[in-house]
PyMOL Python script that loads the backbone (N, CA, C, O; Angstrom):
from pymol import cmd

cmd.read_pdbstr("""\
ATOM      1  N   UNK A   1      82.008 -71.149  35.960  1.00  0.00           N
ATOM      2  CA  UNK A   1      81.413 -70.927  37.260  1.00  0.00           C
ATOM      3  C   UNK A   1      82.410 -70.189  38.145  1.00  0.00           C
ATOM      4  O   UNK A   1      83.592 -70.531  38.116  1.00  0.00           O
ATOM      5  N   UNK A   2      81.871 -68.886  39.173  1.00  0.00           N
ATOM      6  CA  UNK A   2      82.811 -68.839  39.589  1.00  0.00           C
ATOM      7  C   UNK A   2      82.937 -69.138  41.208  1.00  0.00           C
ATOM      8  O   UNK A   2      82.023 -69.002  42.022  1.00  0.00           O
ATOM      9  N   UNK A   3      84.158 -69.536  41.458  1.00  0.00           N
ATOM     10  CA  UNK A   3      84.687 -69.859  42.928  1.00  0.00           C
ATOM     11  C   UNK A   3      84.629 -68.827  43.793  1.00  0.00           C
ATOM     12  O   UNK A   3      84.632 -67.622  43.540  1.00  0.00           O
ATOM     13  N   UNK A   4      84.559 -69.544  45.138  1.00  0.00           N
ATOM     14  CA  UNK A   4      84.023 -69.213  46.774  1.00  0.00           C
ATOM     15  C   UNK A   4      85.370 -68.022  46.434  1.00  0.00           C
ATOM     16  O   UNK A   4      85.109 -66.842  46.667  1.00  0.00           O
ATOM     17  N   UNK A   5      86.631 -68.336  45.948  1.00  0.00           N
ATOM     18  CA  UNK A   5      87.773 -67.503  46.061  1.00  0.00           C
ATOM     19  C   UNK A   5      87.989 -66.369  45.533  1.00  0.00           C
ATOM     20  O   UNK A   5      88.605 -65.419  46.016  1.00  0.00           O
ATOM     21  N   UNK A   6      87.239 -66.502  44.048  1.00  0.00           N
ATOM     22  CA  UNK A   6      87.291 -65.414  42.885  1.00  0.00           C
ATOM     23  C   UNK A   6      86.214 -64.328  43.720  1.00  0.00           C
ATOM     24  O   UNK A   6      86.347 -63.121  43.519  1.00  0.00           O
ATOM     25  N   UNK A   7      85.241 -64.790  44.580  1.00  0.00           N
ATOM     26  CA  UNK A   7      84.064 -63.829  44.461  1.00  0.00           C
ATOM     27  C   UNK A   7      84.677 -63.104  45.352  1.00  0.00           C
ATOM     28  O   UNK A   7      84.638 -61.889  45.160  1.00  0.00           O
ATOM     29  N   UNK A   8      85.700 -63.808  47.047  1.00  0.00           N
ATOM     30  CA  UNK A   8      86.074 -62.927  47.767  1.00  0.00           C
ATOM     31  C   UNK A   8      87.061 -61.782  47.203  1.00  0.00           C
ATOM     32  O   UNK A   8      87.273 -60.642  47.616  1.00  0.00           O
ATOM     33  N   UNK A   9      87.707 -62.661  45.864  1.00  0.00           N
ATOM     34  CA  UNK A   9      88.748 -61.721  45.597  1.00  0.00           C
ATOM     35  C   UNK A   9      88.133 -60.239  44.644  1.00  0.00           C
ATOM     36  O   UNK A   9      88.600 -59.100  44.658  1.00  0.00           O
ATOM     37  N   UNK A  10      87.075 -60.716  43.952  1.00  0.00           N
ATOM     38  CA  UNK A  10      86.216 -59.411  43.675  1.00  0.00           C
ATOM     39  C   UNK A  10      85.584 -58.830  44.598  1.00  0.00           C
ATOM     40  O   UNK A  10      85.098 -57.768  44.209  1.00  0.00           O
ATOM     41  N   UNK A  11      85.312 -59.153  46.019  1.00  0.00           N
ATOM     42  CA  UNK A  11      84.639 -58.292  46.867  1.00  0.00           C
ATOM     43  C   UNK A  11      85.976 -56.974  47.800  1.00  0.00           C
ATOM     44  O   UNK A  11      85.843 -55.845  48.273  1.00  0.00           O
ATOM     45  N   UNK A  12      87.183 -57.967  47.660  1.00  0.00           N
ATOM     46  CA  UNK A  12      87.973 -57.567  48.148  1.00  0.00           C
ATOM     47  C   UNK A  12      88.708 -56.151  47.293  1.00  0.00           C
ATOM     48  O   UNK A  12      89.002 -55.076  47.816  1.00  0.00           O
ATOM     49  N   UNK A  13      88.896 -56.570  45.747  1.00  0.00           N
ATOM     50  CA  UNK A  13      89.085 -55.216  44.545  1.00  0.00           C
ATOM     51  C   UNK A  13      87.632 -54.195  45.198  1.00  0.00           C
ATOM     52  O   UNK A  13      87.874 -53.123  45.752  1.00  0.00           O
ATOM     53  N   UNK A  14      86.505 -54.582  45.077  1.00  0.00           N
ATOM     54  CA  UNK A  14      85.329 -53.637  45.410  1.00  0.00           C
ATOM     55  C   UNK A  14      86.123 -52.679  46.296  1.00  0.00           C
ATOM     56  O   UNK A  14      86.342 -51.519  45.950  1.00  0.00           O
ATOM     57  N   UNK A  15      86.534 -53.181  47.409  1.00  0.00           N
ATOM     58  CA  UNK A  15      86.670 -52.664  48.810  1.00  0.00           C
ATOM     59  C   UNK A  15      87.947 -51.291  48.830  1.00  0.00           C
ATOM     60  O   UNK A  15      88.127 -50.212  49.395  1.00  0.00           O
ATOM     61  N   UNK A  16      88.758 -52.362  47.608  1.00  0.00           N
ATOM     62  CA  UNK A  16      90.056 -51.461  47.672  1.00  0.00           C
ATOM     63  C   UNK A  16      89.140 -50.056  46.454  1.00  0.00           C
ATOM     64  O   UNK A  16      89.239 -48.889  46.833  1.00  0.00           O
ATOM     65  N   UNK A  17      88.561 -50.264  45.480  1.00  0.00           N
ATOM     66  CA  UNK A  17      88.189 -49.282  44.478  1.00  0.00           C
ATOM     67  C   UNK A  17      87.140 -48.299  45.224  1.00  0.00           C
ATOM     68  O   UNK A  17      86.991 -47.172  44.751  1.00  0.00           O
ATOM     69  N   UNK A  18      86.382 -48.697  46.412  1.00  0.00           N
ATOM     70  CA  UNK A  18      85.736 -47.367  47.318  1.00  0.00           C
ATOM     71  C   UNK A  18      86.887 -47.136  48.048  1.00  0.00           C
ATOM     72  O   UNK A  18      86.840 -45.926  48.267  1.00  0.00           O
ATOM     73  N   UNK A  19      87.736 -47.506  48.476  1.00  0.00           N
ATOM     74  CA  UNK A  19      87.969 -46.527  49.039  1.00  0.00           C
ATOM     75  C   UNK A  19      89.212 -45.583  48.772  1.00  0.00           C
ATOM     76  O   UNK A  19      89.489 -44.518  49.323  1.00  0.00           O
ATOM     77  N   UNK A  20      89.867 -46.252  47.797  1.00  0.00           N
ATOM     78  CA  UNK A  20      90.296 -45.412  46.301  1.00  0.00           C
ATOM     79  C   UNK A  20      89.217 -43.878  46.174  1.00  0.00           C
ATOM     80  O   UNK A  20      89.559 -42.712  46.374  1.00  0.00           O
ATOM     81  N   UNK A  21      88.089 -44.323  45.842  1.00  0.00           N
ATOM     82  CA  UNK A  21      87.184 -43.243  45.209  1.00  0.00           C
ATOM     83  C   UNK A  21      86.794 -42.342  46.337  1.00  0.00           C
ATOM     84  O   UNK A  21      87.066 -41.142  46.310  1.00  0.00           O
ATOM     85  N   UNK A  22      86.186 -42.886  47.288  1.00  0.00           N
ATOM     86  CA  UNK A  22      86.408 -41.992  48.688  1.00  0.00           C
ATOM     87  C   UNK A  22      86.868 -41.043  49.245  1.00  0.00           C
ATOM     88  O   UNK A  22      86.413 -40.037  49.790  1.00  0.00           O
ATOM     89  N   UNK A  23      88.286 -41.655  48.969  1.00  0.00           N
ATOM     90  CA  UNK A  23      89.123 -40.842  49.622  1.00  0.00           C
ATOM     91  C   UNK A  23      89.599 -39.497  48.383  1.00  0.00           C
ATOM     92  O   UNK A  23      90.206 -38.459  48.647  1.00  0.00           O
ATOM     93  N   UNK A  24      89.234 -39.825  47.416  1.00  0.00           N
ATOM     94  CA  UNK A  24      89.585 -38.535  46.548  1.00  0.00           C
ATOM     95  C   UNK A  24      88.890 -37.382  46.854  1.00  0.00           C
ATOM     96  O   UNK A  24      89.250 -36.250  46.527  1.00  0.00           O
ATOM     97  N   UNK A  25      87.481 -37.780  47.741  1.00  0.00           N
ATOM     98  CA  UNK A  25      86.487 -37.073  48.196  1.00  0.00           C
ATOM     99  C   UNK A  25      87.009 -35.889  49.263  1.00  0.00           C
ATOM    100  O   UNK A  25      86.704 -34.699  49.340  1.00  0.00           O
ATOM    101  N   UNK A  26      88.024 -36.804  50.136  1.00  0.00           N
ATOM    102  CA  UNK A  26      88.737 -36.467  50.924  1.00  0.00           C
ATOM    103  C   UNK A  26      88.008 -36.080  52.072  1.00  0.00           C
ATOM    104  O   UNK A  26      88.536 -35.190  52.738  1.00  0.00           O
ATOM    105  N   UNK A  27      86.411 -36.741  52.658  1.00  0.00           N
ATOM    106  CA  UNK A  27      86.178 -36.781  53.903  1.00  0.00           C
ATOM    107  C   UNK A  27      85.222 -38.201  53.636  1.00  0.00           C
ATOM    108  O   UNK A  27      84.761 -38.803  52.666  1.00  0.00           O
ATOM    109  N   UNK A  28      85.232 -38.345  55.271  1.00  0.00           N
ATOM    110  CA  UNK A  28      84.466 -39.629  55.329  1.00  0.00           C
ATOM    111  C   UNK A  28      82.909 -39.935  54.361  1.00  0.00           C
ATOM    112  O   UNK A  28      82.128 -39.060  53.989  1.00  0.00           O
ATOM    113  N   UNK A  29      82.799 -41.258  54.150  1.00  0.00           N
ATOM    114  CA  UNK A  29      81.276 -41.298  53.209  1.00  0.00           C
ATOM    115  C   UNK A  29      81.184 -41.848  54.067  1.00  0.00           C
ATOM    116  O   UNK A  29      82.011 -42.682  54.436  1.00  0.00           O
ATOM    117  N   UNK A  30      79.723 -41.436  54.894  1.00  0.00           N
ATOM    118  CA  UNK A  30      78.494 -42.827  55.313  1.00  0.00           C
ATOM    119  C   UNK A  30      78.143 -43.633  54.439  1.00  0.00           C
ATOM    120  O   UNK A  30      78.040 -44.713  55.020  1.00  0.00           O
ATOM    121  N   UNK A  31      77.781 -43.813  52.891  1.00  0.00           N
ATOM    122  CA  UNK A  31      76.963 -44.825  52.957  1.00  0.00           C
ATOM    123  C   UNK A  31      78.864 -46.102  52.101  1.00  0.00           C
ATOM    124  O   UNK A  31      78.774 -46.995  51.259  1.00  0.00           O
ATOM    125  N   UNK A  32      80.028 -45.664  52.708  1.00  0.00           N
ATOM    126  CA  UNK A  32      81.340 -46.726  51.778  1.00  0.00           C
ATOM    127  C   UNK A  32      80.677 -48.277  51.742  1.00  0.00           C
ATOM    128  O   UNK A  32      81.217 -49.074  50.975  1.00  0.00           O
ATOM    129  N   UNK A  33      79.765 -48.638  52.376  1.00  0.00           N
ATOM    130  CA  UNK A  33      79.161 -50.122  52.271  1.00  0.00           C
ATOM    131  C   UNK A  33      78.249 -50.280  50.768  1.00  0.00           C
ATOM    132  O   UNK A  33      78.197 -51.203  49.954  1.00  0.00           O
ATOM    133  N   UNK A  34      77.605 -48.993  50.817  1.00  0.00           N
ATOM    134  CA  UNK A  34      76.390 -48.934  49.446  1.00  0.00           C
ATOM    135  C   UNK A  34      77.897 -49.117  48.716  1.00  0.00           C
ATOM    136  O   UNK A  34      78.211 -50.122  48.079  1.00  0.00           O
ATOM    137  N   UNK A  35      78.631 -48.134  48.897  1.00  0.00           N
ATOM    138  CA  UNK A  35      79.128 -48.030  47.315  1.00  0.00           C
ATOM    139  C   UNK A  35      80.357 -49.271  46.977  1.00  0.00           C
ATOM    140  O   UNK A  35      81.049 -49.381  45.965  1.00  0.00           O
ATOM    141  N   UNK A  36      80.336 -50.115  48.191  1.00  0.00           N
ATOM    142  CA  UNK A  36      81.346 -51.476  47.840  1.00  0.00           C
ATOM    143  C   UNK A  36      80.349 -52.013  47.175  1.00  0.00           C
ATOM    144  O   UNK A  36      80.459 -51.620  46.014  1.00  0.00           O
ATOM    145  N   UNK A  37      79.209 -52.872  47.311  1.00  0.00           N
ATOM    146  CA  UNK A  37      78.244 -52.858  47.034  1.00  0.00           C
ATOM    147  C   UNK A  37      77.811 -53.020  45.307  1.00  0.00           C
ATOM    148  O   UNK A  37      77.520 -53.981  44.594  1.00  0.00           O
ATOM    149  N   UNK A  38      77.923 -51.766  45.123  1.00  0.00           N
ATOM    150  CA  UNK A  38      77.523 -51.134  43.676  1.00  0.00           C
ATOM    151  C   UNK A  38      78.536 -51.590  42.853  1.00  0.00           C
ATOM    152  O   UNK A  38      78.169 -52.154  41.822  1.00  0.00           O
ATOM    153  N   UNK A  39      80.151 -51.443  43.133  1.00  0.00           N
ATOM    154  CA  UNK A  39      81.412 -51.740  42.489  1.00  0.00           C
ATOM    155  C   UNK A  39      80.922 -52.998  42.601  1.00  0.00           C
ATOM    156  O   UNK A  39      80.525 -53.384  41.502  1.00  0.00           O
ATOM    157  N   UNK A  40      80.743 -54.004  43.670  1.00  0.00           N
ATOM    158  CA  UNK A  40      80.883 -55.450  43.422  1.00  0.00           C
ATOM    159  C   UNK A  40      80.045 -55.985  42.648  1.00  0.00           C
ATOM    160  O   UNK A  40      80.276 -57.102  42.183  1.00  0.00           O
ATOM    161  N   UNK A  41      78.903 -55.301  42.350  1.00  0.00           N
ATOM    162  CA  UNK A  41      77.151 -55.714  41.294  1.00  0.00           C
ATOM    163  C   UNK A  41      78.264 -55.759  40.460  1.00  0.00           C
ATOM    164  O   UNK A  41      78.802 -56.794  40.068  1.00  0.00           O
ATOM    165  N   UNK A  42      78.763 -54.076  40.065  1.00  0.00           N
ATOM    166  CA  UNK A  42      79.234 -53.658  38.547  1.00  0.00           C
ATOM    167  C   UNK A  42      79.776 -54.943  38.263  1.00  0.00           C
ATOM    168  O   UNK A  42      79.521 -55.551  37.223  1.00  0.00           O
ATOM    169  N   UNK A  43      80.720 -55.484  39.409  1.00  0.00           N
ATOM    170  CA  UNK A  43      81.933 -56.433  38.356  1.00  0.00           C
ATOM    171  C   UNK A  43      81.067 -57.935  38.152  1.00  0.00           C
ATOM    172  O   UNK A  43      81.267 -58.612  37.143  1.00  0.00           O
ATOM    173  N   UNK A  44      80.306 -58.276  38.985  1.00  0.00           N
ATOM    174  CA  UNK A  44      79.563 -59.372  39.220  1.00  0.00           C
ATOM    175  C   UNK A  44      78.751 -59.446  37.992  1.00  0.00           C
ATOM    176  O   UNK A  44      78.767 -60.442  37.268  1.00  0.00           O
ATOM    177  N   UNK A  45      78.069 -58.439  37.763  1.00  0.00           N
ATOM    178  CA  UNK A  45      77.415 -58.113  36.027  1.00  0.00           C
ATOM    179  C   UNK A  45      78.346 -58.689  35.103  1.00  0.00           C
ATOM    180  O   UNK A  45      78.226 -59.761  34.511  1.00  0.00           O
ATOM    181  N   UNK A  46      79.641 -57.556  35.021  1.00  0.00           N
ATOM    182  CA  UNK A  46      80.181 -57.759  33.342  1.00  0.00           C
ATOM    183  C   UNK A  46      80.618 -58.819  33.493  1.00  0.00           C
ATOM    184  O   UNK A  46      81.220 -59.183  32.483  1.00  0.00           O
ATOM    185  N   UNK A  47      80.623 -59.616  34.367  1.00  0.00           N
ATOM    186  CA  UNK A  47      81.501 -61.237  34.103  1.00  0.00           C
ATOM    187  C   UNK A  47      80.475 -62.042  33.670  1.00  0.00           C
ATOM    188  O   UNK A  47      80.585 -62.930  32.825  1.00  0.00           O
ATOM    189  N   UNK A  48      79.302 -61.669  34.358  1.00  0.00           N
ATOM    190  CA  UNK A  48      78.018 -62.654  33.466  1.00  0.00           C
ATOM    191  C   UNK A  48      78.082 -62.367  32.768  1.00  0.00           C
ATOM    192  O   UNK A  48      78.680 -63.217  32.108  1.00  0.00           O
ATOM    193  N   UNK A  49      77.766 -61.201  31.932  1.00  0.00           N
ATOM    194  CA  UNK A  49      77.353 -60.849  30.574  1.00  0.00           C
ATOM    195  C   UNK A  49      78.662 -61.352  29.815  1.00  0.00           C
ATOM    196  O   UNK A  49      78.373 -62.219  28.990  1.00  0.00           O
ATOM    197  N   UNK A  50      79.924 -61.070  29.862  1.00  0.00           N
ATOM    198  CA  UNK A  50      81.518 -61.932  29.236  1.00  0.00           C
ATOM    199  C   UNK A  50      80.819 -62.701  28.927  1.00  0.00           C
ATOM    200  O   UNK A  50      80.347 -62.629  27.792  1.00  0.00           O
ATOM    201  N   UNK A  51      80.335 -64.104  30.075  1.00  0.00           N
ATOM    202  CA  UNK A  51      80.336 -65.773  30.087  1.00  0.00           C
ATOM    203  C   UNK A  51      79.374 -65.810  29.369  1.00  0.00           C
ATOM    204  O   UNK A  51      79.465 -66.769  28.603  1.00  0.00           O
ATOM    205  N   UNK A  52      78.091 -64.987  29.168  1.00  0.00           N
ATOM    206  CA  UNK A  52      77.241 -65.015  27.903  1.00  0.00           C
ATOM    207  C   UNK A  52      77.471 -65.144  27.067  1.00  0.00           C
ATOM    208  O   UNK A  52      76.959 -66.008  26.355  1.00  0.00           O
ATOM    209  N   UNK A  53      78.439 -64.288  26.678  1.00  0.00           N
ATOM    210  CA  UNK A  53      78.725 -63.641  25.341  1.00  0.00           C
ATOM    211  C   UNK A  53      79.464 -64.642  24.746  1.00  0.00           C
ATOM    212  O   UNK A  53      79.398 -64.738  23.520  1.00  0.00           O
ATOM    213  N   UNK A  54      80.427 -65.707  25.621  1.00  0.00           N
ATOM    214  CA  UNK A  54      81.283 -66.223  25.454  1.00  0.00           C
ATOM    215  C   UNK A  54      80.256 -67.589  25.212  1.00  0.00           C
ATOM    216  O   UNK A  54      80.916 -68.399  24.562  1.00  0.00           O
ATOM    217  N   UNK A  55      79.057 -68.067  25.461  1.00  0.00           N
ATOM    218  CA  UNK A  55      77.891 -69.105  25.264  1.00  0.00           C
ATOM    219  C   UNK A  55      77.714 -68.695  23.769  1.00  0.00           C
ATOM    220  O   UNK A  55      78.172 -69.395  22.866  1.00  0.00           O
ATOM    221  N   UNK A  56      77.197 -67.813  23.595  1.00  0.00           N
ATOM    222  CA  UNK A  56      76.678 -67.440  21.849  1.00  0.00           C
ATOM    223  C   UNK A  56      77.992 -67.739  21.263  1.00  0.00           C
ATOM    224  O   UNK A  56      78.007 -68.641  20.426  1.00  0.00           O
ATOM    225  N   UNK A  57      79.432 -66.973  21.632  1.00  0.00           N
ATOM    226  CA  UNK A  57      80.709 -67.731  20.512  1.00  0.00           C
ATOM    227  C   UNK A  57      80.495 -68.522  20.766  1.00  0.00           C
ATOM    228  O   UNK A  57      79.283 -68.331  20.863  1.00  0.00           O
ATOM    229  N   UNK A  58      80.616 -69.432  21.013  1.00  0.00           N
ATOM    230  CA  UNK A  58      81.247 -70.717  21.461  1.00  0.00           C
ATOM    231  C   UNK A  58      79.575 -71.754  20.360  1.00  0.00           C
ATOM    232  O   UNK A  58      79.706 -72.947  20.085  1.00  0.00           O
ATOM    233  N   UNK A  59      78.579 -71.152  20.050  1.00  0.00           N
ATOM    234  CA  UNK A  59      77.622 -71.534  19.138  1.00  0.00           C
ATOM    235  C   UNK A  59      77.785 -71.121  17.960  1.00  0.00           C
ATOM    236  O   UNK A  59      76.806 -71.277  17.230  1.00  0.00           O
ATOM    237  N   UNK A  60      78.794 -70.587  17.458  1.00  0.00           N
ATOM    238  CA  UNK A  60      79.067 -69.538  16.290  1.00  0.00           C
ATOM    239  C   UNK A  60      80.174 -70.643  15.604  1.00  0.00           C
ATOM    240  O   UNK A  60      81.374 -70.715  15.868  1.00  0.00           O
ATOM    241  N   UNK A  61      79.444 -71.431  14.698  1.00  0.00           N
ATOM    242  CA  UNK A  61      80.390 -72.174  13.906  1.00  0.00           C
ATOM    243  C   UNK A  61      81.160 -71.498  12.294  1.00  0.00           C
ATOM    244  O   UNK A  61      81.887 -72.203  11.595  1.00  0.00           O
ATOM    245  N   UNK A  62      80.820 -70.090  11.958  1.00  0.00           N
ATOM    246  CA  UNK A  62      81.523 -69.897  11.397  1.00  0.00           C
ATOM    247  C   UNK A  62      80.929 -70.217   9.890  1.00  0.00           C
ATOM    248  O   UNK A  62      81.436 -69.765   8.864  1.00  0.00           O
ATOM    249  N   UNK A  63      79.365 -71.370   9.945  1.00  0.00           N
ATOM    250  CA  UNK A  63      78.721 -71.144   8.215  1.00  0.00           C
ATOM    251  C   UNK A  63      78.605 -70.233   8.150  1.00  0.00           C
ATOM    252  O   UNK A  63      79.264 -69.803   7.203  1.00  0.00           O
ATOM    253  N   UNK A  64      77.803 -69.099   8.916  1.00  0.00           N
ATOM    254  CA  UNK A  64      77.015 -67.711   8.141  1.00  0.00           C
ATOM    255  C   UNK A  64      75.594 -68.248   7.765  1.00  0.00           C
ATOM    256  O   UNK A  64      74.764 -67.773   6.990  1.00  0.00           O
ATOM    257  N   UNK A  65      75.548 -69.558   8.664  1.00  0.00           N
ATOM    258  CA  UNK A  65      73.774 -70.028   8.325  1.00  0.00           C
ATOM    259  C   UNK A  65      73.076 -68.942   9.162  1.00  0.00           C
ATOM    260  O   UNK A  65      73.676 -67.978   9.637  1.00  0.00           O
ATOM    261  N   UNK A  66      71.742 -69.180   9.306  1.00  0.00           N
ATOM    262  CA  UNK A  66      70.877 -68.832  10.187  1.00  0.00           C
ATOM    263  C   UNK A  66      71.373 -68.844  11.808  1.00  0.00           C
ATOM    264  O   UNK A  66      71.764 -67.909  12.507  1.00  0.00           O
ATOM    265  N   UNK A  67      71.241 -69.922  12.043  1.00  0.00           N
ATOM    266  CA  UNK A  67      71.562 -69.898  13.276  1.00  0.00           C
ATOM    267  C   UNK A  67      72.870 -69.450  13.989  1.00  0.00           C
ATOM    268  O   UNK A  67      72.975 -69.116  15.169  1.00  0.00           O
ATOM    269  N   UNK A  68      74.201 -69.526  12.701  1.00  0.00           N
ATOM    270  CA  UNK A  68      75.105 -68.766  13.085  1.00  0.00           C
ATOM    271  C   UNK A  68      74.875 -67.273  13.351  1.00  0.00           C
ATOM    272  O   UNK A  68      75.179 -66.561  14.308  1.00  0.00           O
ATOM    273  N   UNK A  69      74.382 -67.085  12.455  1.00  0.00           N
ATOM    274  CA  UNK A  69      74.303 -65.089  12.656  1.00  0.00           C
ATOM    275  C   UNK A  69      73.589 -64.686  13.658  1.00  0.00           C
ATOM    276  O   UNK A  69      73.712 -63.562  14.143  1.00  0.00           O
ATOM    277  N   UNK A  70      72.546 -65.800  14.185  1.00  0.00           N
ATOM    278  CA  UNK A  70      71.854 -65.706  15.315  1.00  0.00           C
ATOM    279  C   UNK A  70      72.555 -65.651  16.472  1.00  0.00           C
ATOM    280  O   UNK A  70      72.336 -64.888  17.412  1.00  0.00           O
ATOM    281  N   UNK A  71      73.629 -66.694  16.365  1.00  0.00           N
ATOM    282  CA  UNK A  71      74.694 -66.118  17.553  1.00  0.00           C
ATOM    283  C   UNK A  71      75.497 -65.238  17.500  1.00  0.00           C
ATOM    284  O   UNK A  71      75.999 -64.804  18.536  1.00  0.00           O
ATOM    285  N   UNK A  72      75.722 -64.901  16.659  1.00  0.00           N
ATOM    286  CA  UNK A  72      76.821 -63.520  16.318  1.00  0.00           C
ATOM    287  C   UNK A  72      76.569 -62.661  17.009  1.00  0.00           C
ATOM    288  O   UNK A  72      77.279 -62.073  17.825  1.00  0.00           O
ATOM    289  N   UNK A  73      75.243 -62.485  16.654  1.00  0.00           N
ATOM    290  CA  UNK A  73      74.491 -61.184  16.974  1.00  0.00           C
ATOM    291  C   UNK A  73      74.188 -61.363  18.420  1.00  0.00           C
ATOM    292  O   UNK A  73      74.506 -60.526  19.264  1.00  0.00           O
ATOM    293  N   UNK A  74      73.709 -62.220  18.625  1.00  0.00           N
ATOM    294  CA  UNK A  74      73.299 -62.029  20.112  1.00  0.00           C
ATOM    295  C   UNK A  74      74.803 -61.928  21.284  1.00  0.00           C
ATOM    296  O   UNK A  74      74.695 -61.386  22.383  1.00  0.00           O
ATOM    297  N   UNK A  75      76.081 -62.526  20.809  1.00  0.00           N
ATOM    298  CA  UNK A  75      77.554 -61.898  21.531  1.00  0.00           C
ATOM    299  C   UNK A  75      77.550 -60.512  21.781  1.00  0.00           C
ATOM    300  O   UNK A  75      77.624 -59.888  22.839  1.00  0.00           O
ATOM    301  N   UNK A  76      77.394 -59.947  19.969  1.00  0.00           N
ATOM    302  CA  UNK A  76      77.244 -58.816  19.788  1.00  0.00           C
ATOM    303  C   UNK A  76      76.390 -58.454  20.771  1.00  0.00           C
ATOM    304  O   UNK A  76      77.043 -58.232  21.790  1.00  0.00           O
ATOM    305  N   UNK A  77      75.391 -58.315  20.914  1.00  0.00           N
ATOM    306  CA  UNK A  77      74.433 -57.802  21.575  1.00  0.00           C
ATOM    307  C   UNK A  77      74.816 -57.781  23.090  1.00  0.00           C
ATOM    308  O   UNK A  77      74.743 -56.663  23.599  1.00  0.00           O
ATOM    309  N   UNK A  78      75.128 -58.588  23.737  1.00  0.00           N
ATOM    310  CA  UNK A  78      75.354 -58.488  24.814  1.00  0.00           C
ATOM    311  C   UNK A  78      76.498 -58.101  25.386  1.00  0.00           C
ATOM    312  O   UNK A  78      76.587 -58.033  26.612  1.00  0.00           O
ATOM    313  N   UNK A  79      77.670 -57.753  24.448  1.00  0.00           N
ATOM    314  CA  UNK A  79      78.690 -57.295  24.664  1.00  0.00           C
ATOM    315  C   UNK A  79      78.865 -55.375  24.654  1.00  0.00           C
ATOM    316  O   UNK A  79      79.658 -54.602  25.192  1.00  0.00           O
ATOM    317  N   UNK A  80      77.334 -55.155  23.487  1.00  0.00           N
ATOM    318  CA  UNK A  80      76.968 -53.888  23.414  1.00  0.00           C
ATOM    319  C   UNK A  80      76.399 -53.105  24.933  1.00  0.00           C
ATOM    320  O   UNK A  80      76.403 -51.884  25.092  1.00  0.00           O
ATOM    321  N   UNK A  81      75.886 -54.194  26.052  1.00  0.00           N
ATOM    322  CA  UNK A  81      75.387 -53.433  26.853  1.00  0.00           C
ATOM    323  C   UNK A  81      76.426 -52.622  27.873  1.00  0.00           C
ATOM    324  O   UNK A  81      77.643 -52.807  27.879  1.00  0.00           O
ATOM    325  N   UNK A  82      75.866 -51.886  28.552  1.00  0.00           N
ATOM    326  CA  UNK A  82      76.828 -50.801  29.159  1.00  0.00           C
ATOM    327  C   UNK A  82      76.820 -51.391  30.936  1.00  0.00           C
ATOM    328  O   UNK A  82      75.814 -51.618  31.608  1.00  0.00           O
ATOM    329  N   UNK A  83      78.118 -51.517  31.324  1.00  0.00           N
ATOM    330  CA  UNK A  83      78.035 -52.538  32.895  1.00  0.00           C
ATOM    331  C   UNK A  83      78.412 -51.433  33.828  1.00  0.00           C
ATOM    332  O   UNK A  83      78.490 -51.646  35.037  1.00  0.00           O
TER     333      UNK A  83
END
""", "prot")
cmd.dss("prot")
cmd.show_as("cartoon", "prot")
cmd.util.cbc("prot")
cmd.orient("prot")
C-alpha cells in the first residue's frame, strides 16, 4: 500500500520532471499542471501494475502445474504493458 508520504514524494519527482522537460522547451507552458499530472498517472500506473505483477509471483510456486503457468503468465503479461 502506498503512504500519504510516498504519494507526496511522487507528486513532488512529477513536479521536478515538468519542469525539467519544460524548460528544455525553453519558454513558458500553460498547461505545466496537465503535464505534472500525466508524469504523476505515469508513475502512479507502473507501481500498480509492479504490485500486480508482484501478486501473480508471489502465486507462482514453481510446479509448472496449471495454475502455476497461469501465474507466470499473467506477471508476464502485465509486466509486458507499456506505462
Amino acid at each position: 500500500m502506498t503512504t500519504r508520504e510516498e504519494i507526496v514524494a511522487m507528486r513532488e519527482a512529477a513536479e521536478d520532471e515538468a519542469e525539467h522537460v519544460l524548460q528544455c522547451c525553453g519558454e513558458y507552458h500553460p498547461d505545466y499542471h496537465e503535464v505534472v499530472d500525466a508524469i504523476f498517472f505515469r508513475e502512479a500506473q507502473r507501481q500498480a501494475y509492479e504490485r500486480a505483477a508482484k501478486c501473480c509471483d508471489a502465486r507462482y510456486m514453481g510446479d509448472n502445474n496449471r495454475e502455476d503457468m497461469e501465474a507466470k503468465r499473467c506477471a508476464e503479461a502485465i509486466r509486458s504493458m507499456k506505462v
